[in-house]
N, C-alpha and C positions, 0 to 999 in steps of 0.2 A: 452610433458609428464608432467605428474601433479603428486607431492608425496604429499602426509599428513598424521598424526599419523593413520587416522582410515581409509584411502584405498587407491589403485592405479589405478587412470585412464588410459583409452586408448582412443584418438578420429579420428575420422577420418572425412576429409571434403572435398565431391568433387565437383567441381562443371564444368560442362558442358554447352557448347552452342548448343542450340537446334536445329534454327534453326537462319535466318533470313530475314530482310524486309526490306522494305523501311525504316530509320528512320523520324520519330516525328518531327514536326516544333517543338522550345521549346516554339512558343506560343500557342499550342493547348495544353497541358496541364502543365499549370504554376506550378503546385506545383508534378507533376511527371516525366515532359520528358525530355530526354537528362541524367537523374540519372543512374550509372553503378551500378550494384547491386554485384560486388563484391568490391567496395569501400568499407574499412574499417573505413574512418574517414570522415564527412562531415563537412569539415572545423572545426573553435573555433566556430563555431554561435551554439548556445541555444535556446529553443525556452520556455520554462518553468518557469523561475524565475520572469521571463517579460511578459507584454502583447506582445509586439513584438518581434523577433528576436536580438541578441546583441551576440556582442563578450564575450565568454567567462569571459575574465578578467573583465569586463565592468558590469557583471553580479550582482544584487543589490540583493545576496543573498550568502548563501556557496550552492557552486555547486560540484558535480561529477558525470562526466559524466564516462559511460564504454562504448568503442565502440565497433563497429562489431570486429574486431581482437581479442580484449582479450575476447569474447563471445566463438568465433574460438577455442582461442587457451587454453583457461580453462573448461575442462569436470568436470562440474557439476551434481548431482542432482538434481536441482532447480534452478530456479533463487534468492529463497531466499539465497540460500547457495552463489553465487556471489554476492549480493548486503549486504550480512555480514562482504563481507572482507573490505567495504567501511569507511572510518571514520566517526564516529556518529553515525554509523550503529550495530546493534548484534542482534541476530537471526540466522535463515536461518542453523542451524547445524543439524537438524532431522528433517526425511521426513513428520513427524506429529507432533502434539501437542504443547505444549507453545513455547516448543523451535525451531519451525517451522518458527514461524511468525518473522516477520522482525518488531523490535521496531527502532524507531530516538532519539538520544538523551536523552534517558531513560525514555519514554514514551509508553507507550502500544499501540498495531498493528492498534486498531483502531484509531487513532489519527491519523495515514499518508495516506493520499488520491490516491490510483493507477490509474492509467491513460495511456490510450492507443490511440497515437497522437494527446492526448490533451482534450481527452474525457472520461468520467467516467466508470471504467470496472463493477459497480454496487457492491452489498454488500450480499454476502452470510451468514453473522455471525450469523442473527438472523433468519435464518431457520430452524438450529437444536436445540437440547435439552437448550443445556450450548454453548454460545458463542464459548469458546475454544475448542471444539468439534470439531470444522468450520477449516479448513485451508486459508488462507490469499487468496485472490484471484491476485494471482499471477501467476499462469502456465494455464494459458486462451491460452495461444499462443506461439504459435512453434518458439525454437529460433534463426528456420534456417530463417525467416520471422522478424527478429529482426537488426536494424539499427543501434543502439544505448540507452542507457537509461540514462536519467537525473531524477538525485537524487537531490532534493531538500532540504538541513536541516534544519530545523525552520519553525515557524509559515507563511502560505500563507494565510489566512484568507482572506488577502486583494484583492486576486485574482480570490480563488477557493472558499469561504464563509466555509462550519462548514466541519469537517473531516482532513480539513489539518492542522489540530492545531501544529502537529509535523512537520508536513513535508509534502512532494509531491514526486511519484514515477512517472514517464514520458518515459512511454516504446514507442520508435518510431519505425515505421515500414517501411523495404525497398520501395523505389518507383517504377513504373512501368518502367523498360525499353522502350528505342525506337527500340529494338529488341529481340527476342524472347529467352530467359535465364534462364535456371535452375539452381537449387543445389537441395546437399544430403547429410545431413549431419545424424553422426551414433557417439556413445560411447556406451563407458563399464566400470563400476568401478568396480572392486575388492576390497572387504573388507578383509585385512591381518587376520581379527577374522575368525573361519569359521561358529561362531553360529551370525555372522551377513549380515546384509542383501546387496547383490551387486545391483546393479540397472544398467541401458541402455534402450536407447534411439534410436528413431528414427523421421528425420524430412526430411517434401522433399518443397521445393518451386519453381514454376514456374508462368515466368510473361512477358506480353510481349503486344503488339498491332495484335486487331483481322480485325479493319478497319485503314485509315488515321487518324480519331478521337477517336478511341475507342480503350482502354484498359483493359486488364485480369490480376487478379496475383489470382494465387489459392497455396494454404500451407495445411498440414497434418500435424500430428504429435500422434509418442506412445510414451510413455516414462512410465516405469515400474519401482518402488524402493519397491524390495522385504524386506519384513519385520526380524525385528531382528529374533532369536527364543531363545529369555529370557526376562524372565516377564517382560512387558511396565509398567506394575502398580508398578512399587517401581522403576521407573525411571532408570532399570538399560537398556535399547532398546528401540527401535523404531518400531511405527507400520509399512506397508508400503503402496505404494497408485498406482494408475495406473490413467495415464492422455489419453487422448484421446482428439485428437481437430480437428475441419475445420474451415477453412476461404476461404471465396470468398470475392475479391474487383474487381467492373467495374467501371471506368473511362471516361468519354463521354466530350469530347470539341465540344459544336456544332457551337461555333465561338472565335476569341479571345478573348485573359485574362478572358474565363468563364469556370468553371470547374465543372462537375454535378458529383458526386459520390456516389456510391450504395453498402454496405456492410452487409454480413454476415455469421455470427459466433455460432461455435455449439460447444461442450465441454460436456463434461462426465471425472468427478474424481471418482474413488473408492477405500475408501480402504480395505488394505489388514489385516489382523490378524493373529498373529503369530501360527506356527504352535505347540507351548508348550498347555502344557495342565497343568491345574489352577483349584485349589479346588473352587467348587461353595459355597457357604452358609451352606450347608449340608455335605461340605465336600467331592463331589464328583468330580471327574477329569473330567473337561469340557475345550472343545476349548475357547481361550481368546477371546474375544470381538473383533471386530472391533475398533479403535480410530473414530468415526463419521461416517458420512454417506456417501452414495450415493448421489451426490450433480450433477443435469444436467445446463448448462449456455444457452440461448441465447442471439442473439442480432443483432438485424435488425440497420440500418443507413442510409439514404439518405443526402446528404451534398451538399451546392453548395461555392463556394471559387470565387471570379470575383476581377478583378481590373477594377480603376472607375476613371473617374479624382478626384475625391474626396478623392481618400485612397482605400485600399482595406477590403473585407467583407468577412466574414466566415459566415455561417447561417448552424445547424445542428437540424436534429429532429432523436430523435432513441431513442431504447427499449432496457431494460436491465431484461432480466428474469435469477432466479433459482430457481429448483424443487429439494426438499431433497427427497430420492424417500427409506427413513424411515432403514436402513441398521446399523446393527451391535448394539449393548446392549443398549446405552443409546440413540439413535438416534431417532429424532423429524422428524415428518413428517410437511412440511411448503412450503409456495410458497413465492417468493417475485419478485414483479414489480416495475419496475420506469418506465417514460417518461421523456425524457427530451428535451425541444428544448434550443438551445443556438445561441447567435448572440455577433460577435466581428467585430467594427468598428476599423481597425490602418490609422493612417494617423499623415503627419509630418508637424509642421509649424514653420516659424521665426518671434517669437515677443521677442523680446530684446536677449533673445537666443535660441539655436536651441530647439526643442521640437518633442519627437515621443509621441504619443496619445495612450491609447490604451481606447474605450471606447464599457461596454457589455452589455448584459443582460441574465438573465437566467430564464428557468420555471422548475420546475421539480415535477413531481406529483409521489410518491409511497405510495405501497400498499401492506401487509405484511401478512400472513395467516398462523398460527401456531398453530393447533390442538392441542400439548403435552402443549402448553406454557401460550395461550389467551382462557381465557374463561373455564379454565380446573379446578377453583371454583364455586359454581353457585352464592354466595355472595360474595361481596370484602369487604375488612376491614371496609367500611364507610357504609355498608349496602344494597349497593347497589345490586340488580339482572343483572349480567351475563347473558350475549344470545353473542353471534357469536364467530369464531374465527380468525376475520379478524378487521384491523387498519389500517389505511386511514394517509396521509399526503401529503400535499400542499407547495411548499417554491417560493417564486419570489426574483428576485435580479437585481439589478443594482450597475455596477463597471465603474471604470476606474481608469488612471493610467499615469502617465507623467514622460517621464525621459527627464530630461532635461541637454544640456551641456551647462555648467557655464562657464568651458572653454575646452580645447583641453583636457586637461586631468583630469578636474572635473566635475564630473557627480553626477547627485542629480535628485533621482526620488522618487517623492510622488504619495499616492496611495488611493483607499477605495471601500470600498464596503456597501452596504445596502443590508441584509437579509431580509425577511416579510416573517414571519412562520404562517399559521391558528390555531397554538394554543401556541407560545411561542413569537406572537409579532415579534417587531424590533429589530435590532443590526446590529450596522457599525462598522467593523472594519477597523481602517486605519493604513497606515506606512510611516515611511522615509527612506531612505537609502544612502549613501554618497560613493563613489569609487573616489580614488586618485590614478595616477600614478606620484611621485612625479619624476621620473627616469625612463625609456622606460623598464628597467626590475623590478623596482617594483611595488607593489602594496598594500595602506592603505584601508579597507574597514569597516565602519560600519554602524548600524541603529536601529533602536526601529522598533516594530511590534505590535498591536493589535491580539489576535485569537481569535477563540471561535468554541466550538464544542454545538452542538446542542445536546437536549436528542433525543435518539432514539424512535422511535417507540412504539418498550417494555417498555422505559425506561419511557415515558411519558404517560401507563396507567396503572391504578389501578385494571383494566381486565387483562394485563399480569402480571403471578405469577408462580413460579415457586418452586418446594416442593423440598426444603433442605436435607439430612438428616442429618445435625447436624453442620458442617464447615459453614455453612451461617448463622447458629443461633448461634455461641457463644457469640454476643452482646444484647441475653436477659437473658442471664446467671443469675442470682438471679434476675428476674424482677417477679412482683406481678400481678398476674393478677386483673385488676380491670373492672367493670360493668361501661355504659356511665356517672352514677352518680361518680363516683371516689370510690365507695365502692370496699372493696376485694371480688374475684370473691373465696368460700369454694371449696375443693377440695369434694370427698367421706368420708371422715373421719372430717368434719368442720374444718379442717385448713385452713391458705390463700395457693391458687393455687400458684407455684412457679415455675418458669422457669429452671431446671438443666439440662436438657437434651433432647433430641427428634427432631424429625423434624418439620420444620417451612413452612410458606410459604415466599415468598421471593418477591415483588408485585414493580411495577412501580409507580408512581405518578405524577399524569395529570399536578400539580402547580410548576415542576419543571424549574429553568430556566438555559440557557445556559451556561457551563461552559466558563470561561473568562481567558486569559492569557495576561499577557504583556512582551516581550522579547527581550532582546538587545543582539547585539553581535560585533565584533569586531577583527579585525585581518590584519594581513600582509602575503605579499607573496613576493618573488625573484624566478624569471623565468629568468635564465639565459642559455647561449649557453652549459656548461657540466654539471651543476646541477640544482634543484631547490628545493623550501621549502616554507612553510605555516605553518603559526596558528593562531588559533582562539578560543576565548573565546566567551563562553554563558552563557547567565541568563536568567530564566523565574522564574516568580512568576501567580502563578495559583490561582485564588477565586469562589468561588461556586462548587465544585470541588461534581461531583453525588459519593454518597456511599451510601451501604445499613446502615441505620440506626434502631436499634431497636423500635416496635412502641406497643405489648402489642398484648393480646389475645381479639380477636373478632369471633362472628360466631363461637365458638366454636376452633377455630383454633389460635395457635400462630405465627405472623404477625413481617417481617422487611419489610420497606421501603425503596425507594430511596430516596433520600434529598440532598439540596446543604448546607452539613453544614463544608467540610473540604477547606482548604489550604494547596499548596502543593509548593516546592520549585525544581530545577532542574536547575545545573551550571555542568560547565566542557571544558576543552581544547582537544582542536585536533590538530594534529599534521601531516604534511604529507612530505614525500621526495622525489627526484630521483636522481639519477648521472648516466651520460652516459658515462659508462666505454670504455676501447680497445676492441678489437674484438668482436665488435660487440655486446656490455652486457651493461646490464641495470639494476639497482639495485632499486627498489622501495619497500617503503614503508609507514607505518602509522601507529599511535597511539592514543586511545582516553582514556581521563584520564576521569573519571566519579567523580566531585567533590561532588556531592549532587544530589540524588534523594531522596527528604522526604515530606511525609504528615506531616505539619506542626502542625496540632490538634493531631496528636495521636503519631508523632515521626518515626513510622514506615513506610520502605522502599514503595516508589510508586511506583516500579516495580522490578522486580526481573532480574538486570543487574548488569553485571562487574565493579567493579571498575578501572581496568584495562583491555584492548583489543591494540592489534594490529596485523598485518598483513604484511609481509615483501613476495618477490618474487626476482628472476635473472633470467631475460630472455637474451637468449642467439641466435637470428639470424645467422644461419648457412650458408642459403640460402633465397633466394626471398621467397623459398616455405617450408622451412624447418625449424622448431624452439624449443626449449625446453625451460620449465619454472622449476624451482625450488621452492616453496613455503611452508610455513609456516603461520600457524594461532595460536595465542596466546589467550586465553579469561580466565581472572585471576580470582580471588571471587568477590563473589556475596556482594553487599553492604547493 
């Protein structure tokens, strides 16, 4: 049972055996067989912050992981709404809109890279109208089909290249059984308001072996979050959304240590609009809006995974499609594709001390089609003539990554990566990172990091523009319009033309380059037998930082741009605990202090987050099968 100030949950989770077979040699499929899938914890090992696998503690980054249990045993919403109680984490408290998305560190949703077992879940933001339109792509997949998730804080750049400047999200998924295994899992929240909205869920998974080398896991999922019914536009509710998903994964070992894998993924989000009725323009009572669109996902995969005397090889090619299919008020009709192939070399060798390798490469081609957005002036500020409304991109990469043991209990792994962008060039980011266990229950850890986020798409053409009506243009607020000579452009009446009001256009810029971060962090832990605790401090300093900047009236039109002209700052401590009480209780929590999030040029906040956040719970073990949580969620003012 789940309490918090705005509803009460009920879940329920069954799960069944189907049927069964022969089991699995666990060398025919090395990375699935022999796995129980109602296993809550798979081991301390991570697979996310490293190129290879590593224990937990060992981990050269801040990590949190959630495992299957607490996915179990906490009826959610969302997975935004579980991955907000995390420290460094806030977001995830409404089923739509800004407060939707999951930010790291006080960094905005596109800054964290999602990822599902290690692969990219692709980028729906710039399909609709306005970015925040978009909900985070996060509820792609059923969380009865969910193994555990590692959370990565701070910059990965070095690993995953532009997107993870903030962070990395690392959703892993159950493995196939070596016998035939279901579940079914179902919730229900109630909202104590009754003009707001209750939401439930459904999920079912089954997986198993259909030949001696061949495996199946097929998962569904509905999950429904009905809408507040009071006005979303003055922020007093929430829209609400309906998810719908499938996945198919087969499995094929057709000899040992080689593993061939085939995947794919269907998904339908929609939201919903409240049923209040809202004065239009004219003043007449009309149904509210939808919060965004009708938003479809696919996503094909073929994969093969082999061990070699050499080390072992991942080698992945797959497609990541979504269709906004144009729903509700301000909603963009837009398609976006990627490809991507990826190849990971691990292997370990001894020269002076031990060393695990991780060494990759990456290709990934996308391709972005936005009607409302690209191509919707037939001139752009520099003169130029608009035709299509389609934008192209190219990125290749090479990484790798060494952690090394210095000794039994100090670890030092360096790391880097090379981007090549077809229109913004090179950029490597590298990092170091240091773990100490000076004592078998504690732990010292810190390091610097490189990041960098690349501009997008939109954000790198002067063909994507987007019409203001007036919150995008207060930065040309008393600006003069002037003609290519520098003369003042006269209004109807011979005055100079003057910027006070109205709508703009709001446009990309081809010459923009990469935003850049440098980030250190640092911290201790004690993991001992009835308690434990952690903290950590962070620093990042951000340069070339994209904002629209005012650029003056052309074509007849008033014109902001993108530009790298700010710096931005963003520190803060996290805090985290447990203590394992009597009968069976567990007391967990955490706090993240938000020291600074500021654009350094203008002063003002770089994101709109807490200064204060925490999260506290007491779980309580009755039975093997039986448990209760207590919980609280705190999120203080806005900085």
């Amino acid at each position: 049972m789940h309490l918090s100030k705005r509803s009460i949950g009920l879940g329920l989770m069954t799960s069944t055996l189907l049927a069964t077979s022969p089991a699995l040699a666990e060398t025919i499929m090395p990375d699935a067989s022999g796995v129980d899938p109602q296993a809550t914890v798979v081991g301390d090992v991570i697979v996310t912050a490293s190129g290879t696998a590593v224990d937990v503690r060992n981990a050269p980054a801040s990590v949190s992981v959630i495992t299957r249990d607490e996915i179990e045993r906490q009826p959610v919403q969302s997975l935004g709404e579980l991955l907000g109680r995390l420290p460094g984490v806030t977001g995830g408290v409404s089923p739509t809109g800004a407060m939707s998305k999951i930010t790291i560190r006080g960094l905005p949703d596109n800054y964290t890279l999602v990822l599902v077992d290690g692969r990219r879940v692709g980028n729906s933001r710039d399909i609709s109208y306005r970015p925040d339109l978009g909900r985070q792509d996060l509820n792609w997949i059923s969380p009865d089909m969910i193994e555990r998730i590692e959370v990565v804080r701070g910059p990965m750049s070095s690993l995953y290249g532009s997107d993870a400047m903030g962070g990395v999200i690392n959703i892993i998924t159950r493995k196939i059984a070596p016998t035939w295994r279901g579940s079914a899992n179902t919730s229900y929240t109630w909202s104590e308001d009754s003009d707001r909205g209750d939401a439930y869920q459904l999920g079912v998974n089954v997986a198993g072996p259909l030949a001696e080398n061949l495996g199946l896991r097929l998962g569904a999922t509905y999950a429904r979050t009905n809408p507040d019914e009071v006005n979303i536009s003055g922020n007093n509710g929430a829209g609400g959304v309906v998810n719908k998903s499938l996945n198919g994964v087969l499995n094929w070992a057709p000899v040992e240590n080689h593993n061939f894998s085939f995947e794919a993924n269907y998904g339908v989000e929609e939201p919903l609009a409240p049923k209040l009725l809202v004065p239009n323009r004219n003043g007449v009572l009309t149904p509210q809006g939808a919060f965004g669109s009708e938003t479809e996902r696919t996503n094909f995969r073929v994969s093969h995974e082999g061990e070699w005397s050499f080390g072992k090889t991942r080698l992945d090619v797959y497609r990541n499609a979504f269709e906004n299919k144009a729903m509700g008020e301000y909603g963009g009709s837009g398609e976006f594709e990627e490809w991507i192939v990826d190849g990971l070399w691990n292997f370990e060798k001894n020269f002076i001390w031990q060393h695990k390798f991780a060494i990759g490469a990456q290709y990934r081609q996308e391709e972005l089609t936005n009607t409302d957005t690209i191509g919707t002036v037939p001139i752009d500020y520099d003169g130029n003539v608009i035709t299509g409304a389609t934008l192209k991109g190219d990125t290749a990469a090479i990484f790798a990554e060494d952690q090394i043991t210095l000794r039994e209990n100090l670890l030092l792994t360096l790391g880097g990566r090379l981007d090549s962008h077809d229109k913004y060039g090179e950029h490597f980011s590298p990092r170091a990172y240091l773990v100490w266990h000076p004592a078998e229950a504690w732990t010292l850890r810190g390091g610097v990091s490189k990041g960098f986020r690349a501009p997008s798409l939109k954000e790198n053409s002067a063909g994507a523009a987007t019409n203001s009506g007036g919150n995008g243009c207060r930065g040309l607020i008393g600006m003069v319009a002037k003609d290519k000579n520098g003369n003042p452009i006269l209004d109807g009446n011979g005055n100079p033309l003057i910027y006070t009001s109205g709508t703009c256009w709001m446009a990309g810029n081809p010459n923009l380059k990469p935003e850049e971060s440098t980030s250190y962090e640092f911290g201790f832990a004690y993991d001992g037998a009835a308690y434990s605790f952690a903290a950590t401090y962070f620093h990042t300093d951000f340069e070339n930082k994209i904002q629209y900047a005012p650029l003056g009236y052309f074509e007849g039109r008033w014109w902001t741009k993108n530009e790298n002209i700010q710096r931005a700052r963003t520190k803060g401590l996290e805090l985290t605990g447990q203590a394992r009480l009597p009968y069976d209780l567990t007391l967990r929590g955490n706090a993240t202090w938000m020291i600074e999030a500021k654009n350094l040029d203008t002063g003002a906040s770089l994101i709109t987050t807490p200064e204060w956040s925490g999260f506290a719970s007491l779980d309580w073990r009755a039975t093997e099968r039986l448990g209760f949580m207590l919980s609280a969620q705190y999120t203080g003012e806005q900085l």
